[in-house]
KEZA-499584 format. One line per 8 residues: number of its first residue (from 1); for each residue z, y, x of C-alpha. Coordinates in pm, whole numbers, plus 32768, in hexadecimal, padded with zeros to 4 digits. Each point is the difference from the previous one (the first is absolute). Layout:
<recs>
NUM = Z:Y:X; ...
</recs>
This chain:
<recs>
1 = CD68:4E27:EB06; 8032:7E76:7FDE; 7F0D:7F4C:80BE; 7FA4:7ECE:7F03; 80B9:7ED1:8074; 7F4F:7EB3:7F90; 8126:7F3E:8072; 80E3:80E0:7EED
9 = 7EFD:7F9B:7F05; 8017:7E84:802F; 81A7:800E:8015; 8008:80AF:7E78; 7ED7:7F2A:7FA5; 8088:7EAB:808F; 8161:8074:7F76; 7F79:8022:7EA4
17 = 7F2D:7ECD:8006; 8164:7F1E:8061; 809F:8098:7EE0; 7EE4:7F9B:7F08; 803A:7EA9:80AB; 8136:7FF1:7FE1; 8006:802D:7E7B; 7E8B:7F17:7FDD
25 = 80D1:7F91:7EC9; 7FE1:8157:7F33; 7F0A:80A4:80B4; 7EB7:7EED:7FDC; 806D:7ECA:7F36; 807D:80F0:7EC0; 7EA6:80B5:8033; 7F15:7EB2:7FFD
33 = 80F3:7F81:7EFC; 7FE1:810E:7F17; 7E5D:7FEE:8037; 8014:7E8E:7FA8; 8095:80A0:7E92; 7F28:80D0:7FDF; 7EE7:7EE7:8022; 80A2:7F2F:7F09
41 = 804B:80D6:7F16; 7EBD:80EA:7FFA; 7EF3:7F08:80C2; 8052:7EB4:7F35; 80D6:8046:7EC2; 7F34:8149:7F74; 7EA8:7FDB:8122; 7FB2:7EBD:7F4C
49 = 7FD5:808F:7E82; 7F75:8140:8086; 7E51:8030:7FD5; 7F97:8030:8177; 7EE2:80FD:7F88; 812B:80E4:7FF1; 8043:803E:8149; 7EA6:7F2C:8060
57 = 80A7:7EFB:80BF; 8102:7EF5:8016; 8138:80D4:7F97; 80EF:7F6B:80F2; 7F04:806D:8109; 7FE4:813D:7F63; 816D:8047:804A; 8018:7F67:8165
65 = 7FB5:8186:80AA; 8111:80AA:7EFD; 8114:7F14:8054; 7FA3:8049:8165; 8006:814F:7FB9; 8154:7FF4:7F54; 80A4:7F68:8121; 7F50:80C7:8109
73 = 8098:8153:7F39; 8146:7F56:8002; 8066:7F76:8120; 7F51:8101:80E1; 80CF:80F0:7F57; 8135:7F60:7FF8; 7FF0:7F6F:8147; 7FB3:816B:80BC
81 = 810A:80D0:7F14; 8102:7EDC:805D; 7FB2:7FF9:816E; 8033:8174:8020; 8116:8031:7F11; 80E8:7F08:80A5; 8028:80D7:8151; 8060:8129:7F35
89 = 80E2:7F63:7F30; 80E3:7F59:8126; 7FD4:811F:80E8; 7F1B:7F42:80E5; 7ED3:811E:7FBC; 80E9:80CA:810B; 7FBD:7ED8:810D; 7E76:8059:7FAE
97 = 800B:816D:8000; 80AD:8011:8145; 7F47:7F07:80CB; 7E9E:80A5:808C; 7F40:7F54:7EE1; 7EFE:80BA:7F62; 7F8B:8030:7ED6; 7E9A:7F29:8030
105 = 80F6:7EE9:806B; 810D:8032:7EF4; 7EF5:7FE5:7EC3; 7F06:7F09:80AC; 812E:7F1A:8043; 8089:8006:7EC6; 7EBF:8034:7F24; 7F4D:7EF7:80A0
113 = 80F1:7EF7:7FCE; 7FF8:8056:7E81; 7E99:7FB8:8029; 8017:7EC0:80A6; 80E0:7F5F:7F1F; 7F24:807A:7F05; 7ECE:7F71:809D; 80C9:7EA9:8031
121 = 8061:7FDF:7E8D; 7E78:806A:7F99; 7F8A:7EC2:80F2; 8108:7F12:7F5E; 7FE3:808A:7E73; 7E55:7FE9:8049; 806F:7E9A:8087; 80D4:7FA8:7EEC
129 = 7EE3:8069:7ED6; 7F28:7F08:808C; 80F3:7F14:7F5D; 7FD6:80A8:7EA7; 7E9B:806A:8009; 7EB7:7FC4:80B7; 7FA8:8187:8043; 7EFC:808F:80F5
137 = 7FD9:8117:80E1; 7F09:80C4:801E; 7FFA:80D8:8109; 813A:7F83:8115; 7FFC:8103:80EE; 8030:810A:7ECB; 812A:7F2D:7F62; 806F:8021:814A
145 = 7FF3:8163:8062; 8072:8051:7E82; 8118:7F37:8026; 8079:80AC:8136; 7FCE:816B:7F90; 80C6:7F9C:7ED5; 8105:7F82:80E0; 8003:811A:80BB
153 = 800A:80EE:7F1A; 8106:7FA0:7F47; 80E8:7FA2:80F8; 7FDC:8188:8084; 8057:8027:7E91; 8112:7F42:8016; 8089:809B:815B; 7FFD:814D:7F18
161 = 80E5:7F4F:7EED; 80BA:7FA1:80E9; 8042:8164:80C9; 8016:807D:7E88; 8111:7F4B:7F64; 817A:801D:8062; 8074:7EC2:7F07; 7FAC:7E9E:7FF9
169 = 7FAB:805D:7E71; 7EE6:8100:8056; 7F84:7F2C:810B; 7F87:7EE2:7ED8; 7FB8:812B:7F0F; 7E7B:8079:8042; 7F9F:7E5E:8043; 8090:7F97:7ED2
177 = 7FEF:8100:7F1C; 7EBD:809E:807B; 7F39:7F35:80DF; 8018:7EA7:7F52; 7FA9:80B2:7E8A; 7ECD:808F:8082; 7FA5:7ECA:80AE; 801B:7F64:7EBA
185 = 7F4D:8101:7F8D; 7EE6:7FEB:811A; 7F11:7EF9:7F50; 80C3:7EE9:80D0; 7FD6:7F0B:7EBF; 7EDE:80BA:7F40; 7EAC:80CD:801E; 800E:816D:7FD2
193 = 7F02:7FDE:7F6F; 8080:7F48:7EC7; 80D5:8105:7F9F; 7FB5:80C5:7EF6; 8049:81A4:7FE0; 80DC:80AF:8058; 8083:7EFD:8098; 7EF6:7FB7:812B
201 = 801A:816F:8035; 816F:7FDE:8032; 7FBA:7ECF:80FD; 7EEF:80CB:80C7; 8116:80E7:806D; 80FC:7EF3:80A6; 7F70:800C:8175; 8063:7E7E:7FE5
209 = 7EDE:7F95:7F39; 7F0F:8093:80ED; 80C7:7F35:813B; 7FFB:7EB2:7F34; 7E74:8025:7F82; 7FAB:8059:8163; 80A6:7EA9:807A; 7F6F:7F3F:7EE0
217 = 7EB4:809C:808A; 8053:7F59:8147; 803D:7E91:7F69; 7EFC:7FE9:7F21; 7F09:8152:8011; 801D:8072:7EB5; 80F4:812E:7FAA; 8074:80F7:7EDB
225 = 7FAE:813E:8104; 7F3B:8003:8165; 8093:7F93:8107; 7FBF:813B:80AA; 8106:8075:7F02; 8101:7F3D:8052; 7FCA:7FEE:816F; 8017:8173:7FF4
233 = 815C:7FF3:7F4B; 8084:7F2B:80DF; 7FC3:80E3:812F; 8078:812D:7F72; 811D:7F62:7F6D; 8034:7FC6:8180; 7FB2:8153:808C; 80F0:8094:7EF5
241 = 8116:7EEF:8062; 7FEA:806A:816B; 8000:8176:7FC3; 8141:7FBB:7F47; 80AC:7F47:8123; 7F7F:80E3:812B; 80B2:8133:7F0F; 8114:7F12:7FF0
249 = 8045:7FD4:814D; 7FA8:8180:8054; 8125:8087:7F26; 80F7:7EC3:8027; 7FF7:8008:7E70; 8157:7EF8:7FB9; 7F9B:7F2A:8120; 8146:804B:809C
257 = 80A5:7FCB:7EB4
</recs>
């Protein structure tokens, strides 16, 4: 057995960090960019004829924890199925799997530097709103917390895209056409609650909407479900995420593909 290394850790984490760096560019300016749209085009252009006793505040408020949401999903995703994918797909994964790297090291490495660009782009897009919209928060340490289980959770989500897919094609596949519908999907510009049968009943079973009501709880307190509920998604969306890997890694399922 592998002793756990810290100083492995910090070499794939560092790594992966220089090589969101090194494309800032695509990685974090397309991101904030695209969130700026979004503002526009939702917060001022439709926000501004839209009755605010429909989602009982200012609607370009209302939308400030979905579009962090969106990105979160996104970018955790894409940034942890990238990271992992690469080494495969040049032969470097061999480098990995022969040095005495564990697998503790291997996924907290490559997971957590998902997760912090992740947590960067949440810090600048929460920045960025304040240009658009005067929102509150209600409970920090919450937003907080959420944001970083999020994070987490989908960049171990990612890291299994990533093991999964043997093409550059099936690597954008589940984000794009999966993950970003049901996003869209999620309640990330509208209340649950203002959907009328069958179709709320169709939106109460997309695990999304539960993840973006339980951060909307965090801004501003108020929530389609309790937070309890989402909270408790969240975690097992985790749990399940790392049983997933650990089998992974006990069968060597196309990680030496």
């Amino acid at each position: 057995m592998i002793a756990f290394n810290p100083r492995s850790t910090w070499t794939i984490y560092r790594n992966e960090v220089q090589r969101a760096l090194r494309t800032a560019g695509q990685s974090i300016l397309a991101p904030v960019l695209t969130t700026s749209l979004y503002f526009v085009v939702f917060g001022s252009a439709i926000g501004s004829h839209m009755d605010q006793s429909v989602v009982g505040m200012n609607y370009a408020a209302f939308i400030v924890p979905g579009l962090l949401m969106l990105t979160l999903l996104s970018e955790s995703t894409q940034n942890a199925s990238f990271g992992i994918y690469m080494p495969r797909f040049t032969g470097a994964i061999y480098e990995l799997l022969s040095a005495p790297v564990g697998v503790a090291e291997t996924l907290l490495g490559f997971v957590g530097a998902a997760a912090t660009k992740s947590l960067v782009l949440a810090a600048i897009i929460l920045t960025v709103s304040r240009f658009f919209v005067d929102y509150s928060i209600a409970h920090p340490v919450y937003v907080l917390l959420f944001i970083i289980l999020i994070s987490a959770s989908f960049s171990l989500f990612g890291f299994i895209i990533g093991i999964w897919a043997d093409s550059f094609d099936k690597l954008g596949a589940i984000p794009m056409l999966f993950l970003m519908p049901l996003t869209f999907l999620g309640g990330t510009f509208y209340s649950v609650d203002n959907l009328a049968e069958p179709w709320r009943s169709v939106a109460m079973a997309n695990p999304v909407v539960y993840l973006v009501n339980g951060l909307r709880w965090c801004f501003y307190g108020t929530s389609d479900f309790p937070i309890g509920l989402s909270l408790g998604i969240a975690c097992g969306f985790v749990a399940l995420c790392v049983l997933v890997i650990a089998r992974i890694f006990a069968t060597g399922w196309r990680i030496r593909t």
